[in-house]
N, C-alpha and C positions, 0 to 999 in steps of 0.2 A: 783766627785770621791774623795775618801778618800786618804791614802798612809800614810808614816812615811820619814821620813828624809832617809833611808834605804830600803823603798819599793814602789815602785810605784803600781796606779792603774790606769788601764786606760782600755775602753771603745773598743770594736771595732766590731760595729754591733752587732750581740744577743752573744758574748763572752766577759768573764771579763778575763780581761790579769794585770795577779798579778809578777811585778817582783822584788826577791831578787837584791837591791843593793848597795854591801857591798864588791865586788872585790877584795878589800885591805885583807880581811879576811875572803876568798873564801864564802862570804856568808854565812856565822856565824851567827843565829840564836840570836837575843838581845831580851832583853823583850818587849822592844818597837815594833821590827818585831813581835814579835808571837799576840802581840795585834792587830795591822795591818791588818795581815792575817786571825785573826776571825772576825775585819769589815769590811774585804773583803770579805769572807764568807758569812757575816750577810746580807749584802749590793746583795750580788747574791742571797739569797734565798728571799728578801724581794723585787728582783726584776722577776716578771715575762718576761720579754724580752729577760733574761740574759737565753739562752739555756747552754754555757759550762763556764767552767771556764780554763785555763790555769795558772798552776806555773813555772814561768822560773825564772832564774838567771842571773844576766849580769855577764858582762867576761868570763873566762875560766872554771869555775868548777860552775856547780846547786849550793850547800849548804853541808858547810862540817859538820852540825850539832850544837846543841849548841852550842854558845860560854862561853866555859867555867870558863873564864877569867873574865866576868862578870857576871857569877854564881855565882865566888868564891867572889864577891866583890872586885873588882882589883884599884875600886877608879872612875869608869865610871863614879859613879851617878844616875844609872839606878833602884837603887834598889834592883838589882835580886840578892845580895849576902845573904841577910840579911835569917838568916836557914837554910842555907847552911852549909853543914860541921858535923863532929862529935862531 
């Protein structure tokens, strides 16, 4: 099973259990997660066993949405700033 440092993936009979985990920032959306979650996707439609998929979140809140902060280039590292902006 694939995952990110932020998302896990894991197995459980014919469902793929995809979860945000990122607590500290109610599940904030990085670029690394949104890659994650398309080979977690990829990973479900490439496997016939996998009848459903499930997206949860750990802690207290699903996902409060991108995280914007590494949109904006905040110095993560991640990438995601770069074209951002006006």
């Amino acid at each position: 099973m694939g995952g990110t440092e932020h998302l896990s993936v894991e197995r459980e009979g014919a469902t793929l259990v995809l979860t945000l985990n990122r607590p500290e920032a109610k599940n904030a959306l990085s670029l690394p997660m949104l890659v994650g979650l398309y080979d977690g996707w990829l990973e479900a439609d490439a496997d016939d066993a996998v009848r459903s998929v499930v997206l949860t979140g750990a802690g207290g809140a699903f996902c409060a949405g991108m995280d914007l902060k590494a949109l904006a280039g905040d110095g993560s590292g991640d990438g995601a700033g770069s074209g951002f902006g006006a």
